[in-house]
GUMI-814192 format. One record per residue (C-alpha): residue number from 1; residue in three letters; x, y, z. Coordinates in pm, 1 decimal. Example, Ala and Ser with C-alpha at 12.3 -4.5 7.8 and 13.67 -1.06 7.14 Angstrom:
BEGIN
NODE     n   res          X          Y          Z
NODE     1   ALA     1230.0     -450.0      780.0
NODE     2   SER     1367.0     -106.0      714.0
This chain:
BEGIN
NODE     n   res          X          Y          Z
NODE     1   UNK     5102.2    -3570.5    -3231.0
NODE     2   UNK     4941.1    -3293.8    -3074.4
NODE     3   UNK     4886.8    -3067.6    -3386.2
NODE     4   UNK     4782.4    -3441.2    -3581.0
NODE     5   UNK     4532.1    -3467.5    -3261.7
NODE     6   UNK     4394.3    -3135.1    -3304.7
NODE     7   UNK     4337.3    -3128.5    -3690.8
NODE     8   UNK     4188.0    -3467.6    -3625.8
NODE     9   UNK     3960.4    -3262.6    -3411.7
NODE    10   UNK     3867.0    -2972.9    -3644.6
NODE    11   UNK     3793.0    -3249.9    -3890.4
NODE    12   UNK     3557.8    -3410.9    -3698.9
NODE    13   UNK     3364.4    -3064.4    -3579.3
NODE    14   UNK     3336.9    -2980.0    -3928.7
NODE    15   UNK     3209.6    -3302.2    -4037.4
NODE    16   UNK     2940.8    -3267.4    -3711.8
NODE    17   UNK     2887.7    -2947.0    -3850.3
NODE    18   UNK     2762.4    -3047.7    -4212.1
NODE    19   UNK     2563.1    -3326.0    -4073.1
NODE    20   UNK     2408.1    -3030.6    -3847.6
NODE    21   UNK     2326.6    -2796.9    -4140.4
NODE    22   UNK     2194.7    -3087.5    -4367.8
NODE    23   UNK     1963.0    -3164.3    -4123.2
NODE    24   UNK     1791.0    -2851.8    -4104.0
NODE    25   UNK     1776.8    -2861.2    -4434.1
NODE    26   UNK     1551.6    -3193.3    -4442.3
NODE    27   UNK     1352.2    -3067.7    -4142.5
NODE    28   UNK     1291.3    -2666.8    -4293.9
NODE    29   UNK     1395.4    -2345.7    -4197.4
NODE    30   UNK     1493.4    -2258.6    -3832.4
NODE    31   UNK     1258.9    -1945.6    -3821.7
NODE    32   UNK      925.8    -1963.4    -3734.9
NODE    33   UNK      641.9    -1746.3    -3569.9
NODE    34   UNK      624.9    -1727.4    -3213.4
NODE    35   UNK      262.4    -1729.4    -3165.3
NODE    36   UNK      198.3    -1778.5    -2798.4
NODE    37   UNK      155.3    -2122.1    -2744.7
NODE    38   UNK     -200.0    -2246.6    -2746.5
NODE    39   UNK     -349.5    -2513.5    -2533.3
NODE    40   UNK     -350.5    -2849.7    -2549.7
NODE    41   UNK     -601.7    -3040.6    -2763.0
NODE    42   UNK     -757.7    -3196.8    -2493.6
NODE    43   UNK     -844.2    -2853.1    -2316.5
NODE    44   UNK     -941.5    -2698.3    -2646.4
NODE    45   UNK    -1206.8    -2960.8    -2648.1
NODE    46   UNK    -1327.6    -2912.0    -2332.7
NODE    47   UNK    -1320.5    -2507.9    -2388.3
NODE    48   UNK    -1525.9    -2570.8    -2736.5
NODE    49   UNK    -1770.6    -2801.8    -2559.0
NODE    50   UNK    -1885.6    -2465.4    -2347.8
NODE    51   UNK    -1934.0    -2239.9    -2608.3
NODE    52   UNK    -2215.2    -2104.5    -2703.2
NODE    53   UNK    -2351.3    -2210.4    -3013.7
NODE    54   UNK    -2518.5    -1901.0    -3235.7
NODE    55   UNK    -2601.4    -1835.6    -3567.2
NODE    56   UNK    -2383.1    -1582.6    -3682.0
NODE    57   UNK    -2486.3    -1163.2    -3791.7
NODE    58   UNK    -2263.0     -921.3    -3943.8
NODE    59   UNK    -2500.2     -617.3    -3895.9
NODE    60   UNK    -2317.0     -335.2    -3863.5
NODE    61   UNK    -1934.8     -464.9    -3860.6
NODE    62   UNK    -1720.5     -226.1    -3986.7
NODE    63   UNK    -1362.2     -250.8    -3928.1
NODE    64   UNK    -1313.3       73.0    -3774.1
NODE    65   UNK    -1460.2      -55.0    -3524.6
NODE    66   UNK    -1121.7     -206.9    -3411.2
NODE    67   UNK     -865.1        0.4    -3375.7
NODE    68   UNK     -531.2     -116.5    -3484.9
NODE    69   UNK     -235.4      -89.1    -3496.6
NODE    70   UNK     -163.4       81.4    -3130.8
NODE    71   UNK      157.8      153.8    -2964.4
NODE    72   UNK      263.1     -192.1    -2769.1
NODE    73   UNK      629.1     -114.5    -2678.6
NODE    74   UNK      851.7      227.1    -2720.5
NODE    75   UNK      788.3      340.7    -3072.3
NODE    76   UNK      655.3      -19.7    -3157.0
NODE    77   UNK      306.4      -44.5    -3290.9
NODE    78   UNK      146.1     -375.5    -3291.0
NODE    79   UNK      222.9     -432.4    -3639.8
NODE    80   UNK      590.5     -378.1    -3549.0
NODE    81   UNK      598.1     -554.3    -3283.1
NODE    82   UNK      466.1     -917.7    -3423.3
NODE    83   UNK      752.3     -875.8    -3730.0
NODE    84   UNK      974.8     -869.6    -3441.2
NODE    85   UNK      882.3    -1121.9    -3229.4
NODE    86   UNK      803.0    -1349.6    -3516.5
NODE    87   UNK     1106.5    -1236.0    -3756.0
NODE    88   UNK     1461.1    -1333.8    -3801.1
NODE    89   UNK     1750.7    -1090.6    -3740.8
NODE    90   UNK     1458.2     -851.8    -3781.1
NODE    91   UNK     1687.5     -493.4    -3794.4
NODE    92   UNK     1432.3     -202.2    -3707.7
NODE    93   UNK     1512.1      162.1    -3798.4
NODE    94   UNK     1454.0      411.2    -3521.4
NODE    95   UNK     1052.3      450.4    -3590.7
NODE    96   UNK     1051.1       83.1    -3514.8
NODE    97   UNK      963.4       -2.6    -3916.8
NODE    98   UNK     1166.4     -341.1    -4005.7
NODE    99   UNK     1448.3     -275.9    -4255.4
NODE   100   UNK     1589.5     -600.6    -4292.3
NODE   101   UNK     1549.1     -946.2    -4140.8
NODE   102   UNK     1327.4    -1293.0    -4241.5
NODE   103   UNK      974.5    -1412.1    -4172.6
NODE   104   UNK      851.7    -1804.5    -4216.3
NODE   105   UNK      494.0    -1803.7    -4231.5
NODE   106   UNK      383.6    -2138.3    -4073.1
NODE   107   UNK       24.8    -2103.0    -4292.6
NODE   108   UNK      197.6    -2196.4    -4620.6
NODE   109   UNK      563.2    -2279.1    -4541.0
NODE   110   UNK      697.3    -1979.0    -4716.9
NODE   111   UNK      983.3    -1771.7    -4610.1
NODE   112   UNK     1012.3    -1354.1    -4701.9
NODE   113   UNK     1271.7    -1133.6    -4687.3
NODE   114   UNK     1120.1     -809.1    -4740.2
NODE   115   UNK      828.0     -689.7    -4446.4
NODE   116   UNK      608.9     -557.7    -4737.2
NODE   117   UNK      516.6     -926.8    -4787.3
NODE   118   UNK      411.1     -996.2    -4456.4
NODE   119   UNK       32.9     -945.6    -4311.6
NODE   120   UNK      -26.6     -948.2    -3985.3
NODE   121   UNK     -331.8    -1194.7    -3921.8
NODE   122   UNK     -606.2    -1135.2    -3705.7
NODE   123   UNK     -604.1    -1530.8    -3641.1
NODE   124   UNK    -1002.4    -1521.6    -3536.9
NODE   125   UNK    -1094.4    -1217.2    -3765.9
NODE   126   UNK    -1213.3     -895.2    -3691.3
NODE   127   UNK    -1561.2     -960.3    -3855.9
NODE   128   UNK    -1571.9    -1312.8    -3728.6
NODE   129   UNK    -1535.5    -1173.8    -3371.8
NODE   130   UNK    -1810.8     -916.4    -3475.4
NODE   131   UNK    -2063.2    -1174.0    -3551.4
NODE   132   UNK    -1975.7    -1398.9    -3265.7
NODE   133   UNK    -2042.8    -1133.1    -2986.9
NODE   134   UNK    -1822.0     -848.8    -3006.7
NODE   135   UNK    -2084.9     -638.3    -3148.0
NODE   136   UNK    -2181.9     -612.9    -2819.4
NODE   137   UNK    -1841.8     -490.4    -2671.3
NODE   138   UNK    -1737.0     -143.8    -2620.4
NODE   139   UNK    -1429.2       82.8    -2834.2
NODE   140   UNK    -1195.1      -31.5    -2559.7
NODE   141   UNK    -1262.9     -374.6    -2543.2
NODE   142   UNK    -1227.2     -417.8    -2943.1
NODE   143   UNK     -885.5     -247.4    -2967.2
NODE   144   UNK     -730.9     -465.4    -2708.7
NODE   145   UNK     -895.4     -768.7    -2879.1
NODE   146   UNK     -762.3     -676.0    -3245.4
NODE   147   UNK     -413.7     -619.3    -3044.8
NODE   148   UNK     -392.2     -866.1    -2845.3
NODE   149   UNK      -64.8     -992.9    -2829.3
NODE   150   UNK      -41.8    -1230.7    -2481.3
NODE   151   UNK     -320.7    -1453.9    -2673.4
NODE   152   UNK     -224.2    -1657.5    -2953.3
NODE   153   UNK     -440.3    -1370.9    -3187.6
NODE   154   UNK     -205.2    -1217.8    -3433.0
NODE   155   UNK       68.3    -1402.5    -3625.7
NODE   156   UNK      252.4    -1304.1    -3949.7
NODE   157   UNK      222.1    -1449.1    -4238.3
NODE   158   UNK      255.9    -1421.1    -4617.8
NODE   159   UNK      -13.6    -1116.7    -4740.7
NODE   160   UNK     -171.1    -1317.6    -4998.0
NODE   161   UNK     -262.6    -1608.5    -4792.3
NODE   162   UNK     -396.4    -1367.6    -4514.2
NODE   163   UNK     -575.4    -1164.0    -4775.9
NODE   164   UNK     -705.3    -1545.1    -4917.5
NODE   165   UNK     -820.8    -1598.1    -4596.8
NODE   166   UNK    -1022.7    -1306.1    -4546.1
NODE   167   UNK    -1292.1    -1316.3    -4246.3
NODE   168   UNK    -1357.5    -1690.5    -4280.4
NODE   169   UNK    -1370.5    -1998.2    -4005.3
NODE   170   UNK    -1209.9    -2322.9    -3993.3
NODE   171   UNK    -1541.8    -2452.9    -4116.7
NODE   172   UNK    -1416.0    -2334.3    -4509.4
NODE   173   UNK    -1076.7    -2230.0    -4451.0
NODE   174   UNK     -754.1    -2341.9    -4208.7
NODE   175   UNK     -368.2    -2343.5    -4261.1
NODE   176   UNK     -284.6    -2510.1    -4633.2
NODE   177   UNK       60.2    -2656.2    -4424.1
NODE   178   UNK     -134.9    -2927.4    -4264.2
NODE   179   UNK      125.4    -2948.6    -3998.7
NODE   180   UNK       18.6    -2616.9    -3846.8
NODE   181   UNK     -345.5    -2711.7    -3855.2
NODE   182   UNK     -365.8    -2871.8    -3522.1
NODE   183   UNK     -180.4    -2595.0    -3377.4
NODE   184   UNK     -396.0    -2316.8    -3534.9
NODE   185   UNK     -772.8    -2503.6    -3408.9
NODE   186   UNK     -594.2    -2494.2    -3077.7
NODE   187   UNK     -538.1    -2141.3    -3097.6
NODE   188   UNK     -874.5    -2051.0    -3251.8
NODE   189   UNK    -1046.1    -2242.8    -2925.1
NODE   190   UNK     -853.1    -2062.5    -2712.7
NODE   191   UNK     -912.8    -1722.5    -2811.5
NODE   192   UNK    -1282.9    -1769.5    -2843.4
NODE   193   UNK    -1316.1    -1916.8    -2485.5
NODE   194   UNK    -1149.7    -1614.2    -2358.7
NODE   195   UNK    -1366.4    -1360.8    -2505.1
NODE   196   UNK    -1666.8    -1548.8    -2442.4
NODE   197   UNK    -1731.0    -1565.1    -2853.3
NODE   198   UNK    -1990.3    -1802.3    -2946.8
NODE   199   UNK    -1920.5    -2043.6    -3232.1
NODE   200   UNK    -2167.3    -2181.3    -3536.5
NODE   201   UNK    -2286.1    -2496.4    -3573.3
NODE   202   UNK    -2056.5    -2580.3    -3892.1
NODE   203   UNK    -1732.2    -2433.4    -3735.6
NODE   204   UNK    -1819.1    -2617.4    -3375.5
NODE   205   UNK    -1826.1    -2956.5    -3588.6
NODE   206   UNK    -1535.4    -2875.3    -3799.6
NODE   207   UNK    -1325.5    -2761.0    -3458.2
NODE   208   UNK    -1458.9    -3066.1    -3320.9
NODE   209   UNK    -1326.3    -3289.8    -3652.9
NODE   210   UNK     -964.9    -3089.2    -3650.8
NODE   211   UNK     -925.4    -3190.1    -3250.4
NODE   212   UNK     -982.8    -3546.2    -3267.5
NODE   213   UNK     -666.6    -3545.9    -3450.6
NODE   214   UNK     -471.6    -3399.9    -3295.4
């Protein structure tokens, strides 16, 4: 009876274990970018409601003008450093450069195997930053803006998509998974109230259109 009781047992863990794994099959893979979480809708409106609303000006942006990627952690760049913290049994050799490991990018739903095909995005661009105020910054405050790892600022995701995204606003561009939408506006909000960026007319009303639904 006991050995009847006990493969009775394993039987039913495996079965639990099945129903387990088909599950996360149905609801997608288990790794996903830990971009700091955002705020909540309701305080991303009421951040967006106090920014200032400018017309934008890209005189003079240059991306230099931001230096990346700096170290963050040991031999860790920044670079390095978001493929960990947003990878899968990410295995690092001893400069820190990922050999091995698996990165969802919550943009497009895709999953990649191999760093090369992972960009690390700027989630309010570089030049977008430019033209909302950080023309005005110093060196120093740039580089810890285009590093910026406490704010939910940098997130990996598949190159293309970053590349398709380029320097543009949620007014003509935001996530193509629209289940990361709400949690991108969020983000974008956040990161603009903290570094006092102003906002233009069409992405104010097209933050304000994302956050009603969410």
């Amino acid at each position: 009876m006991p050995k009847l009781y006990a493969r009775r047992r394993l039987s039913i863990l495996a079965a639990l274990t099945g129903l387990i794994a088909s599950v996360g099959l149905f609801n997608g893979p288990t790794a996903s970018a830990a971009l700091p979480t955002p705020v909540s809708a309701a305080t991303a409106r009421s951040y967006l409601a106090s920014l200032t609303v400018a017309t934008e000006n890209r005189t003079g942006y240059s991306r230099d003008l931001f230096p990346t990627w700096i170290t963050i952690s040991g031999t860790c760049n920044t670079r390095e450093y978001i493929l960990k913290r947003d990878g899968t049994n990410v295995v690092t050799d001893s400069s820190c450069a990922a050999t091995s490991g698996s990165w969802y990018s919550p943009y497009d739903g895709a999953t990649w195997n191999a760093a090369s095909d992972v960009d690390i995005d700027h989630l309010v661009p570089l030049a977008e930053a430019w033209d909302s105020g950080a023309s005005q910054w110093t060196t120093s405050q740039r580089q810890a803006f285009a590093n910026d790892v406490t704010r939910p600022q940098l997130l990996a995701v598949t190159d293309n998509v970053n590349q398709a995204k380029g320097d543009q606003d949620p007014a003509t561009w935001v996530p193509s998974r629209s289940a990361y939408v709400c949690t991108y506006v969020r983000a974008w909000v956040q990161v603009k109230y903290y570094y006092n960026l102003s906002v233009d007319s069409a992405e104010k009303s097209a933050l304000q259109s994302y956050l009603a639904n969410c």
